[in-house]
matplotlib code that plots the C-alpha trace (Angstrom):
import matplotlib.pyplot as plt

x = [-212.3, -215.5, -217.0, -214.9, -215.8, -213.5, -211.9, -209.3, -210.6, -207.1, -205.6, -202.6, -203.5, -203.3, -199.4, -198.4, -199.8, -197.7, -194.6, -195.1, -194.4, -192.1, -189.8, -190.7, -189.3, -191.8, -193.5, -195.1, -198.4, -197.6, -199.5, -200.8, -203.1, -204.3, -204.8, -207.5, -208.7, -210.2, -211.1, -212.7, -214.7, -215.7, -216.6, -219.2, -219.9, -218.9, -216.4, -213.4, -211.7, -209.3, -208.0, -206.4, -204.9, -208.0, -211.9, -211.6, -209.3, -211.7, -213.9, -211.6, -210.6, -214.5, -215.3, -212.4, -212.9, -216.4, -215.2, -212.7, -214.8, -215.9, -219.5, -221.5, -218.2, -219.4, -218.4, -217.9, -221.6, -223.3, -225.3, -225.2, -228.1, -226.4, -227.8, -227.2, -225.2, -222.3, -218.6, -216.4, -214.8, -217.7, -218.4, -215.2, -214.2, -217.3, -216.3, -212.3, -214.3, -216.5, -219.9, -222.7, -224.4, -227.9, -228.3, -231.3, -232.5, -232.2, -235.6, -235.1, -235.4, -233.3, -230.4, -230.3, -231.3, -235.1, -235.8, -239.5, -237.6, -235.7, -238.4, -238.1, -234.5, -234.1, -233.0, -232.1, -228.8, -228.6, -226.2, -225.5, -227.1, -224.5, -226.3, -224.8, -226.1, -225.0, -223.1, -224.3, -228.2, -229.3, -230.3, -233.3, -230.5, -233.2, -235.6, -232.7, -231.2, -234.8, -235.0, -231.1, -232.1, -235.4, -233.6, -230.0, -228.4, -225.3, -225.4, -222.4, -222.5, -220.2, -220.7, -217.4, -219.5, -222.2, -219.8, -221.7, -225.4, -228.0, -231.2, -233.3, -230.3, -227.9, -225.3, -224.8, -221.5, -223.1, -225.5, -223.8, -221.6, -219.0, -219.1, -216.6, -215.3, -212.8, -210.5, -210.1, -209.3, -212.8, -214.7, -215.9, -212.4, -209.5, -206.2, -204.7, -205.4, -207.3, -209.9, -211.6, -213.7, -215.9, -217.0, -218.5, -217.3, -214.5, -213.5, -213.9, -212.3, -209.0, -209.2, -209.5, -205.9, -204.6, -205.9, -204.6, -200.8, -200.2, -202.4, -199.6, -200.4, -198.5, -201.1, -203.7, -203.3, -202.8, -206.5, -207.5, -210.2, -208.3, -205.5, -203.7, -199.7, -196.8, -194.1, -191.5, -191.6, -189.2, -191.2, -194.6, -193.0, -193.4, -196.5, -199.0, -202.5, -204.9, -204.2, -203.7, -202.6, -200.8, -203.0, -201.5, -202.0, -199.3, -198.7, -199.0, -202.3, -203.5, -202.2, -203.9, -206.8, -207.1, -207.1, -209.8, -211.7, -211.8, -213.3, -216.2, -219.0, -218.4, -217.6, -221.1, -223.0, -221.1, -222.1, -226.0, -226.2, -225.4, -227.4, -230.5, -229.9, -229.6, -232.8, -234.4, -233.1, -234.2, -236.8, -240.3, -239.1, -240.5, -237.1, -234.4, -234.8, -232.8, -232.1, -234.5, -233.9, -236.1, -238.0, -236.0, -232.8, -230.4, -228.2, -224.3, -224.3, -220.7, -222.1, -225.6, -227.5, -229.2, -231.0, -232.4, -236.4, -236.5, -240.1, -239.3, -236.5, -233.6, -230.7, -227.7, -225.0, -226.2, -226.6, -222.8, -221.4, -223.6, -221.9, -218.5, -219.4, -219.4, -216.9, -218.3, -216.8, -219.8, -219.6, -221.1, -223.1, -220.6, -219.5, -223.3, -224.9, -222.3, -224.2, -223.2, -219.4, -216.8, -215.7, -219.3, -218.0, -216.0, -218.9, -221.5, -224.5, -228.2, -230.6, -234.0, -236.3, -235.9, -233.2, -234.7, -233.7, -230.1, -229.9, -231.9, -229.3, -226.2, -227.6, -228.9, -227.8, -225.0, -223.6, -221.4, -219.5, -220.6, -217.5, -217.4, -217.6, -220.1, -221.2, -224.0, -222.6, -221.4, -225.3, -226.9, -224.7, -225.4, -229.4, -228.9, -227.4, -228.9, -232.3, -231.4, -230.4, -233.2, -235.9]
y = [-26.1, -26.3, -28.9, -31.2, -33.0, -36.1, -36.5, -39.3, -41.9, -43.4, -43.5, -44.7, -48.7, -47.7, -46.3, -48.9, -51.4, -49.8, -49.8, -53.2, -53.9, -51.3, -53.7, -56.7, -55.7, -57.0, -54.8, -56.6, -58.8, -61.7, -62.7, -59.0, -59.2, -62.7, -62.6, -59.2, -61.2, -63.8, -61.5, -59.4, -62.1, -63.7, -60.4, -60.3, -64.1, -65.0, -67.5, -65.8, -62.2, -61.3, -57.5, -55.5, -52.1, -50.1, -50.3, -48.9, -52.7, -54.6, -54.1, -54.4, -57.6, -58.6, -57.8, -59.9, -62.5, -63.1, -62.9, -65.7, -68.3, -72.0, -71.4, -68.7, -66.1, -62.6, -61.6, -58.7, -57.4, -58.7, -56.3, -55.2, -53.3, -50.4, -47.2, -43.3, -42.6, -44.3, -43.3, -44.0, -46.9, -48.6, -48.1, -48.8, -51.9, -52.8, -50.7, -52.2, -55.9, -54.5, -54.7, -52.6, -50.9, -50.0, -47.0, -47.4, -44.2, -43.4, -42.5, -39.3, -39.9, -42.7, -42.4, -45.8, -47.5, -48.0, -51.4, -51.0, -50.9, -53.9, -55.4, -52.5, -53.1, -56.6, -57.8, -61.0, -60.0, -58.7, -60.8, -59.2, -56.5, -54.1, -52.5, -49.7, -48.4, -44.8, -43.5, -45.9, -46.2, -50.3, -50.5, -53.0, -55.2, -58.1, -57.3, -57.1, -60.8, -62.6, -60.8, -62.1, -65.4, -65.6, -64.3, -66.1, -63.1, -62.3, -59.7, -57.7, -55.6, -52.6, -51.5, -49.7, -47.1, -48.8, -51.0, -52.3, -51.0, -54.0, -54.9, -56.5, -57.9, -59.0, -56.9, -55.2, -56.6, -60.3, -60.4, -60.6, -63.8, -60.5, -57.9, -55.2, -52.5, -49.6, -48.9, -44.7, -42.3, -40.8, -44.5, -46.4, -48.2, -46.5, -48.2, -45.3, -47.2, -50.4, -52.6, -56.2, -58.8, -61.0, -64.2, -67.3, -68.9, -70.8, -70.5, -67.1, -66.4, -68.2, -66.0, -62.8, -64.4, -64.9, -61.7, -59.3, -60.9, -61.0, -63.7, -65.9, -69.2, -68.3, -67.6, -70.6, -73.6, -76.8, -78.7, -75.4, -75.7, -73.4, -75.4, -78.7, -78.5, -80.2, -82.0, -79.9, -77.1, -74.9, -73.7, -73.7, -71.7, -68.8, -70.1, -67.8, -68.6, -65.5, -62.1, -60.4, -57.2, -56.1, -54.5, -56.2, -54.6, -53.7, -55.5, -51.5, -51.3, -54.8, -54.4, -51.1, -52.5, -55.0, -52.5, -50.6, -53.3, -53.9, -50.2, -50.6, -51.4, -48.1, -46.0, -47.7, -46.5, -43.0, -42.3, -43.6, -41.0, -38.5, -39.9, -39.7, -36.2, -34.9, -37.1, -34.7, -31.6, -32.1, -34.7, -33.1, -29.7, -29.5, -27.0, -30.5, -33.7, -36.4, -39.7, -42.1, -46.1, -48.5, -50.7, -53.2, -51.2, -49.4, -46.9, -46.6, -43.1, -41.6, -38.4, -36.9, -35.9, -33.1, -32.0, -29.0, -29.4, -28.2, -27.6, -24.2, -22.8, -22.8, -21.0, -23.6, -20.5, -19.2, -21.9, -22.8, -19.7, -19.8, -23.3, -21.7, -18.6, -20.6, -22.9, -26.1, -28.6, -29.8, -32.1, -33.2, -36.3, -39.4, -39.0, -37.1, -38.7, -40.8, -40.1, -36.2, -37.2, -36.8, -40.0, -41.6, -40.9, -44.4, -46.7, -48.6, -48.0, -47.1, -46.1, -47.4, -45.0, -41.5, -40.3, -37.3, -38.0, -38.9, -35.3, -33.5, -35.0, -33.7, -30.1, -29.5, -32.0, -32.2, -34.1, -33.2, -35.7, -37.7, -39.0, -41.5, -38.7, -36.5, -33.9, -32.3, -29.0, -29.3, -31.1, -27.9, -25.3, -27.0, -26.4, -23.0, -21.8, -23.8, -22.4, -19.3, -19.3, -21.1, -18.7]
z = [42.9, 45.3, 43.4, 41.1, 38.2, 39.6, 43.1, 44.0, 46.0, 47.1, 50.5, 52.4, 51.4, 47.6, 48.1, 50.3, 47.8, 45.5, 47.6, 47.9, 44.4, 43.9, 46.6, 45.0, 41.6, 39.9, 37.3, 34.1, 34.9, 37.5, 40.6, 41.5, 38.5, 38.9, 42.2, 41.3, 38.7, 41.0, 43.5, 41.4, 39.3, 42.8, 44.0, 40.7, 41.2, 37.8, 36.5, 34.5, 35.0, 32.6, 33.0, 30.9, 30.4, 30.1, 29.6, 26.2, 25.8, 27.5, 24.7, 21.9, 23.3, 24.0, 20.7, 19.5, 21.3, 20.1, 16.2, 17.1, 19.2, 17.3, 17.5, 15.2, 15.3, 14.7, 11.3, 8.9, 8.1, 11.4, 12.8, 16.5, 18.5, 20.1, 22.4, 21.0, 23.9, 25.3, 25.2, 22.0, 22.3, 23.1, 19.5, 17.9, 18.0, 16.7, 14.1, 13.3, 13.4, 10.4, 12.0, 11.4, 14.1, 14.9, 16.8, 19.2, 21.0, 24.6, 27.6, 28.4, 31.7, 32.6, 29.2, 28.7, 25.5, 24.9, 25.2, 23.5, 20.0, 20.0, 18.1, 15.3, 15.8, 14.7, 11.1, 10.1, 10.4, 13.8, 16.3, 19.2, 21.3, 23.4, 26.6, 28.4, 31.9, 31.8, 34.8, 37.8, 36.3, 35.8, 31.6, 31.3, 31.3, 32.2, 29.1, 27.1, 28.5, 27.6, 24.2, 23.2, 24.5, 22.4, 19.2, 19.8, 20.1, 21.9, 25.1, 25.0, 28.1, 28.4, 32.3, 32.5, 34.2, 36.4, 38.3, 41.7, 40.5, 41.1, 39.2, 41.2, 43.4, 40.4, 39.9, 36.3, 34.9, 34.7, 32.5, 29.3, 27.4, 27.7, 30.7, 30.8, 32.7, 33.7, 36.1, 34.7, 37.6, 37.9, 38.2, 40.8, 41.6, 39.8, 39.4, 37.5, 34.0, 33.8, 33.2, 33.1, 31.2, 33.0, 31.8, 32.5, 29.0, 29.0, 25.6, 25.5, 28.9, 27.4, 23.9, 25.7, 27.7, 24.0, 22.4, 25.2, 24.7, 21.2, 20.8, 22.2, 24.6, 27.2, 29.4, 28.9, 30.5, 28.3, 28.5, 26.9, 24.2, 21.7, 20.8, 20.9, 22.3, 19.9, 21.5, 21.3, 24.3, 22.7, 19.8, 22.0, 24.7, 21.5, 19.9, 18.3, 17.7, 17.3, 15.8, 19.3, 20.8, 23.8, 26.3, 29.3, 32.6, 35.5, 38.8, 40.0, 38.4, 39.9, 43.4, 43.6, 42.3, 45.3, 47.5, 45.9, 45.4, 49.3, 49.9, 46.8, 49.0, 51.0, 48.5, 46.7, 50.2, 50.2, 46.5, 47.2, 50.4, 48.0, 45.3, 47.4, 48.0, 44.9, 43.9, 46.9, 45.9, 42.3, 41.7, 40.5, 39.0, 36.0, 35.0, 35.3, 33.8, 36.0, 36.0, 37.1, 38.3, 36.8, 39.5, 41.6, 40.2, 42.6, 40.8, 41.6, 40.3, 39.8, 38.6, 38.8, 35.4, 34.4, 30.8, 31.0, 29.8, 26.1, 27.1, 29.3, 26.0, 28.8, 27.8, 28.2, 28.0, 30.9, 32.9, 31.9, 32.5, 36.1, 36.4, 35.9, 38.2, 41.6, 41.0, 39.8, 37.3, 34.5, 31.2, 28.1, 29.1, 28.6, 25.0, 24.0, 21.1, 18.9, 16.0, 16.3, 16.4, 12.8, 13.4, 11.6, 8.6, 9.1, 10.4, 8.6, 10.7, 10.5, 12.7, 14.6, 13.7, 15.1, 17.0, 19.3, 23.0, 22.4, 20.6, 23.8, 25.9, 23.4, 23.5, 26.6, 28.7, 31.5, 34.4, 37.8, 39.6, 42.6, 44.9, 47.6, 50.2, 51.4, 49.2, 50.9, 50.4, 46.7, 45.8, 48.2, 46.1, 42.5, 43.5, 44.5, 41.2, 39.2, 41.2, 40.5, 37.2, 35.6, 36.9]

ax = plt.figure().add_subplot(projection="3d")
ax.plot(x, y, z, "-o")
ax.set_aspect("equal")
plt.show()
């Protein structure tokens, strides 16, 4: 295809990383993972990493985690602030743990939720707010911080696809009690499957380490805060304390991970080159509604944007079947609007006034992938059709 959708960015390190463990005959999570575990949370500059087998895990176990601590648990009927647009499984474990969501709208212009109705938003019942930066672009993750902090709320914050975006220097991925993100093929670092909690909490650092192996002790130390040992090591060697899962990672996954980790910075700086020229090509034509970055915010953009304006009466069909034409691979917006999805029928939810944005974005919105190499000619090629088309 001239222009993909997603594009590997693995190379000879990745394999041999691979081989390495291959030799070493050591497959189920060992030393691989907790050695990308610590580089990974020191890389972020937080405390605890805890990875698992996939984003979509990272926020089961997040969400777990926080119905399980000592203090103020989350529990069936809470209420949690949540954007219009995110992908699924940002959603459901929210969802399994019985919580009722508030769907917030998104700005047009930068997808993210719109932090001027978290007043509106707020119930006596609300607990937790869960920010999503959409595809590289900084939420207000900052307004959002101050207004948990004034209401004692919980910041949840899914950034499984803005890993290595900044606002105002800070890196998103730090500025919840839970941080997760993903490892899929077409992110910023893939390790085939994958994904990781970040932390600073202890206690919640060492129930993610229970929840993600069948709530079993195994993995926590023994000053840990969630349980008091017995004398007798042969029963605590199979102790269970939390109604866990198994979403363990692979020492494939991990050691892959470590080498991908080593190349983020370049692939960040090879994704903003092409970032900036697509914000060149398109920025100011009235026909394309892009993302834009709040002040101080620097985007990480895997993918670049577009909603055709509802203003003009665009007809999406033929800009799709343009798309198609010359070769270039297009997609719904993340998952599109939850609140359009069959799977609603399950959740307990409301919503913060009206929902119009998330919806524009659904119906005529769409976005193209942005790869750690240059694209000049792919981003050059999407404005001439997309020129030509939209006439």
């Amino acid at each position: 295809m001239f222009y993909e959708l997603a594009a590997s960015s693995w190379g000879p390190e990745e394999v041999a990383a691979m081989q390495r463990v291959i030799a070493s005959g050591d497959f189920t999570m060992g030393a691989e993972v907790a050695a990308f575990e610590r580089e990974f949370a020191a890389y972020f500059g937080v405390k605890h990493g805890i990875m698992v087998n996939s984003g979509s895990s990272a926020n089961l176990v997040g969400v777990a985690a926080l119905a399980h601590r000592k203090d103020r648990p989350l529990q069936r009927g809470d209420e949690v602030i949540v954007p219009a647009i995110s992908w699924a499984t940002t959603y459901h474990p929210l969802q399994q743990y019985g919580l009722k969501l508030r769907f917030v709208d998104v700005e047009l212009d930068s997808l993210n939720m719109d932090v001027s109705r978290l007043e509106e938003a707020l119930t006596p019942r609300t607990r937790a707010i869960l920010p999503v930066s959409i595809l590289g672009n900084p939420a207000a993750l900052d307004v959002i911080r101050a207004f948990a902090d004034a209401h004692g709320l919980v910041v949840f914050e899914d950034n499984c696809e803005s890993m290595d975006a900044t606002l105002n220097g800070r890196r998103t991925g730090t500025f919840g009690e839970i941080n997760t993100f993903s490892f899929f093929f077409s992110h910023h670092i893939s390790t085939m499957e994958g994904g990781m909690i970040l932390t600073d909490d202890l206690e919640l650092a060492h129930l993610c380490r229970s929840l993600r192996a069948h709530g079993w002790t195994r993995d926590l130390p023994a000053d840990t805060p969630l349980y008091e040992r017995r004398s007798s090591d042969h029963f605590e060697a199979y102790r269970f304390i939390l109604p866990g899962y198994n979403v363990r990672p692979l020492e494939l996954e991990a050691a892959v991970g470590r080498e991908q980790l080593k190349k983020l910075p370049a692939m960040t700086a090879a994704r903003r080159r092409n970032h900036a020229l697509f914000q060149r090509l398109f920025a100011g034509d009235e026909r394309f509604i892009i993302q834009k970055e709040l002040p101080g915010a620097q985007s990480s953009s895997f993918s670049f944007t577009i909603i055709l304006n509802p203003a003009l009466k665009p007809d999406r069909e033929k800009v799709f079947a343009a798309l198609k034409q010359a070769d270039i691979g297009f997609r719904i917006i993340t998952g599109g609007c939850f609140l359009r999805h069959d799977v609603l029928k399950y959740y307990d939810y409301d919503t913060v006034g009206t929902i119009e944005n998330a919806f524009l974005a659904h119906d005529l919105g769409f976005f193209v992938g942005n790869h750690p190499h240059d694209l000049s000619a792919q981003i050059t090629r999407l404005r001439e059709v997309l020129d030509a088309t939209c006439r």
